[in-house]
Backbone as XML, in Angstrom:
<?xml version="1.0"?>
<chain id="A" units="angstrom">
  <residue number="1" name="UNK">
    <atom name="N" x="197.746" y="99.186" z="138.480"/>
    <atom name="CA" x="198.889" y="98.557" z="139.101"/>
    <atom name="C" x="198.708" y="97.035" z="139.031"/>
  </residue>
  <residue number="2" name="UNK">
    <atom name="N" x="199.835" y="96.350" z="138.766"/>
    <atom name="CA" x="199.935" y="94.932" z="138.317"/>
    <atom name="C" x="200.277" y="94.206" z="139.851"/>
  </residue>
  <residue number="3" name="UNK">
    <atom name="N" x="198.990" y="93.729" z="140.470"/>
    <atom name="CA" x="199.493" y="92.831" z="141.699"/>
    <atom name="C" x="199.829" y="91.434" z="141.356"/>
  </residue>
  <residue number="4" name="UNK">
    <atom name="N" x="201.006" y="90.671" z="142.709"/>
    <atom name="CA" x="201.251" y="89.846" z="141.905"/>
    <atom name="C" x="201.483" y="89.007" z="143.538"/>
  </residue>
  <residue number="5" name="UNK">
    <atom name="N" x="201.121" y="87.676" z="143.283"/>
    <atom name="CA" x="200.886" y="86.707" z="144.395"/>
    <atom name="C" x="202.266" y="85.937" z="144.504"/>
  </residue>
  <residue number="6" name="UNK">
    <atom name="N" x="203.226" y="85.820" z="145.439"/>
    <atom name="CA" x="204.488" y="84.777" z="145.374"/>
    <atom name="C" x="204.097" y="83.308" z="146.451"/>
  </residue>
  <residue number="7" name="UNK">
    <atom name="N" x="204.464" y="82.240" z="145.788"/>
    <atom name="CA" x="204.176" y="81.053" z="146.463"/>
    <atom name="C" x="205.345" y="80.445" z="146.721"/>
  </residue>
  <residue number="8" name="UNK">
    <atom name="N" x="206.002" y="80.415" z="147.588"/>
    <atom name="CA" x="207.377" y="79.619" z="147.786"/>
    <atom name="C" x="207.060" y="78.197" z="148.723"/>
  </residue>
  <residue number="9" name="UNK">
    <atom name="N" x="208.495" y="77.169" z="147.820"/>
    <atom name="CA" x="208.465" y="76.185" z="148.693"/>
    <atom name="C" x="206.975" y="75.421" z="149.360"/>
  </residue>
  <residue number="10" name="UNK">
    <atom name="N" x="206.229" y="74.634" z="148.240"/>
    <atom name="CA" x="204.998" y="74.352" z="148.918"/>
    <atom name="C" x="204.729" y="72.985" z="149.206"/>
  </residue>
  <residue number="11" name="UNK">
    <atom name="N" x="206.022" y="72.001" z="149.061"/>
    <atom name="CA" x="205.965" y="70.718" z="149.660"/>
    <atom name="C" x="204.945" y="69.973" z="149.323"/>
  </residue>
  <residue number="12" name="UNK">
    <atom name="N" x="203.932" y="70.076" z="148.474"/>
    <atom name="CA" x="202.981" y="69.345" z="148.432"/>
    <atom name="C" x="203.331" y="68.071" z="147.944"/>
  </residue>
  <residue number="13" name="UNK">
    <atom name="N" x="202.544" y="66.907" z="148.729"/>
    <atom name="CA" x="202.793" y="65.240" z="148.888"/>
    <atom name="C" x="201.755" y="64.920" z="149.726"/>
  </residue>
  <residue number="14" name="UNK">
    <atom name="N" x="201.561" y="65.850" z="150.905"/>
    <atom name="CA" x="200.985" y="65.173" z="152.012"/>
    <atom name="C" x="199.780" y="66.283" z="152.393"/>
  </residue>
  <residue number="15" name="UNK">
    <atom name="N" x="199.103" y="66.936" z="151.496"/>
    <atom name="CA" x="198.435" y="68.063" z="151.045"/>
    <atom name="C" x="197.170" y="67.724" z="152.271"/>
  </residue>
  <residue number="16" name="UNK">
    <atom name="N" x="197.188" y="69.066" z="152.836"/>
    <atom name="CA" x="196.493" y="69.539" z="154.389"/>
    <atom name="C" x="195.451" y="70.304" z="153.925"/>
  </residue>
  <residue number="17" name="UNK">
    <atom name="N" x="194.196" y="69.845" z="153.666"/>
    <atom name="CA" x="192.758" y="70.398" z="153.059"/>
    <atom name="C" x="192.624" y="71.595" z="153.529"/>
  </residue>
  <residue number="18" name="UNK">
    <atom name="N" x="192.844" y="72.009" z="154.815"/>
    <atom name="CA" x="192.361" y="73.437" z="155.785"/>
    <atom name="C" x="193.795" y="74.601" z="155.104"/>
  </residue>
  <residue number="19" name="UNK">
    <atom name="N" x="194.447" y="73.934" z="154.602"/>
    <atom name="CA" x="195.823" y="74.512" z="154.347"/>
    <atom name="C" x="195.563" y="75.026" z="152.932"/>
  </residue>
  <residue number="20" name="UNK">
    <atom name="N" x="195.601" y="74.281" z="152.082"/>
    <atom name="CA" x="195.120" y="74.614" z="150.706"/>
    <atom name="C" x="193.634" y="75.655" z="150.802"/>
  </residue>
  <residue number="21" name="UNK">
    <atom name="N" x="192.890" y="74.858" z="151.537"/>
    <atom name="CA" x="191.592" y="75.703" z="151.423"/>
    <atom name="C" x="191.875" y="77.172" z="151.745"/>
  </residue>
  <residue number="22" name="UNK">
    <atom name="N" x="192.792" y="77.070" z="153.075"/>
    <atom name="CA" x="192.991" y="78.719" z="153.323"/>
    <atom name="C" x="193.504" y="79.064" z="152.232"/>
  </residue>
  <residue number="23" name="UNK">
    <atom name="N" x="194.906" y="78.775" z="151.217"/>
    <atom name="CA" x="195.394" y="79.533" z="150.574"/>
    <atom name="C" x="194.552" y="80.121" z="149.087"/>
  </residue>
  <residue number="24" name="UNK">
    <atom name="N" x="193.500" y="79.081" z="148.778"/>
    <atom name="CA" x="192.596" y="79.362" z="147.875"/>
    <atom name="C" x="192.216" y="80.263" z="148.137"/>
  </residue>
  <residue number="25" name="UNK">
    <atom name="N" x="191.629" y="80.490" z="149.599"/>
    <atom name="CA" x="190.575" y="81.757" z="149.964"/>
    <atom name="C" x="191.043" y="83.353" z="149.739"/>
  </residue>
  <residue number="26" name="UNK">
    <atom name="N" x="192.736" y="82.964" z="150.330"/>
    <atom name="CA" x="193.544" y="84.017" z="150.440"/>
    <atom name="C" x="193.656" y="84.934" z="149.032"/>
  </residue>
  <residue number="27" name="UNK">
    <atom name="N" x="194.116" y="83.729" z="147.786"/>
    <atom name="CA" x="194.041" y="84.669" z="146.884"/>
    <atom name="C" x="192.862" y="85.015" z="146.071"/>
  </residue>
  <residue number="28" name="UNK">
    <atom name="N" x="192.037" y="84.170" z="146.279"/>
    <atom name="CA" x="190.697" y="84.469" z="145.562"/>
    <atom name="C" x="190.372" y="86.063" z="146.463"/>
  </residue>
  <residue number="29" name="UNK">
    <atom name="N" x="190.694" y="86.013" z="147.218"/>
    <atom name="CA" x="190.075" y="87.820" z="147.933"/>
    <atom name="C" x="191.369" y="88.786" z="147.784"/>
  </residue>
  <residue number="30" name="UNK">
    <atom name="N" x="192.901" y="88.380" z="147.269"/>
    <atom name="CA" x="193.612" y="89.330" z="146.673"/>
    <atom name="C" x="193.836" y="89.579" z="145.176"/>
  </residue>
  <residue number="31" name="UNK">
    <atom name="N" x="192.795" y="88.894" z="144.715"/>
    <atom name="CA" x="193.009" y="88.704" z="143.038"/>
    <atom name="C" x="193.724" y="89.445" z="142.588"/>
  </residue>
  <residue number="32" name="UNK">
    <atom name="N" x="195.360" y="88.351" z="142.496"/>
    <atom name="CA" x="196.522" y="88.403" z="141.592"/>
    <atom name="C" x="195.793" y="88.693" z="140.546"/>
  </residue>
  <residue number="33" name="UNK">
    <atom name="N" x="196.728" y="89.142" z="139.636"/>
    <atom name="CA" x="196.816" y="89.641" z="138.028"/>
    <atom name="C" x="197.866" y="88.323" z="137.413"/>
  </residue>
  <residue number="34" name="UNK">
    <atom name="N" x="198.750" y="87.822" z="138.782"/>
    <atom name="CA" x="199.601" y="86.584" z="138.781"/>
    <atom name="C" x="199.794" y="86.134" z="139.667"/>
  </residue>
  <residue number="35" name="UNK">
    <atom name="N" x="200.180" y="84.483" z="139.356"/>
    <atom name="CA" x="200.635" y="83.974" z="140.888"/>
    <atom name="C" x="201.743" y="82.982" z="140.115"/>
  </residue>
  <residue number="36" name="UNK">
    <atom name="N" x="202.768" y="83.223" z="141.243"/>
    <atom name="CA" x="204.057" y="83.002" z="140.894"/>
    <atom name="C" x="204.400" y="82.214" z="141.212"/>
  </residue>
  <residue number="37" name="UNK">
    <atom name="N" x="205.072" y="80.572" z="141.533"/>
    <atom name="CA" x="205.136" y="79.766" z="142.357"/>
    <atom name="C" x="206.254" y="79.366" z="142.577"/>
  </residue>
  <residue number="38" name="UNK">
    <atom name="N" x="207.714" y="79.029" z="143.575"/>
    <atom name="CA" x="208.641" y="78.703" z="143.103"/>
    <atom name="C" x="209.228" y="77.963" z="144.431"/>
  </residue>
  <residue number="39" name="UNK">
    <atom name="N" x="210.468" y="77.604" z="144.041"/>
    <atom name="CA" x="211.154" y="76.539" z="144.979"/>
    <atom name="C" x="210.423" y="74.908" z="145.341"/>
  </residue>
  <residue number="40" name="UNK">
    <atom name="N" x="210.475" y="74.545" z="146.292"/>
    <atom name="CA" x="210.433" y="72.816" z="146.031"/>
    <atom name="C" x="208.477" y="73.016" z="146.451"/>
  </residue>
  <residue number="41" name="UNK">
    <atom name="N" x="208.242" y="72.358" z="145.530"/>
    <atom name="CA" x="206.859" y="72.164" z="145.081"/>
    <atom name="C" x="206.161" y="70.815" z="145.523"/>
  </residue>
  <residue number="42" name="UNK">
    <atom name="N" x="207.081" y="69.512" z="145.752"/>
    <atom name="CA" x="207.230" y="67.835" z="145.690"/>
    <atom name="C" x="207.342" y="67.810" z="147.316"/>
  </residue>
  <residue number="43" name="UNK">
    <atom name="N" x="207.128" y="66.678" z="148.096"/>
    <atom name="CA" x="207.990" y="66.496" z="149.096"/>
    <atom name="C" x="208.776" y="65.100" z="148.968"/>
  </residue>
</chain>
């Protein structure tokens, strides 16, 4: 089965270390097959 990670809307500009770090952690322990990223990315 093909798992697959969605990232919406991630505003990054003003990038929150504990924030990123969690989301690293998150998918490094659901290892996507993909990660998808979409909507506003910029702030």
């Amino acid at each position: 089965m093909t798992t697959l990670a969605h990232i919406s809307d991630l505003h990054f500009g003003r990038e929150v270390s504990p924030v990123i770090d969690g989301l690293s952690v998150s998918l490094e322990a659901a290892r996507p097959d993909l990660v998808v990223v979409s909507g506003v990315t910029r702030t």
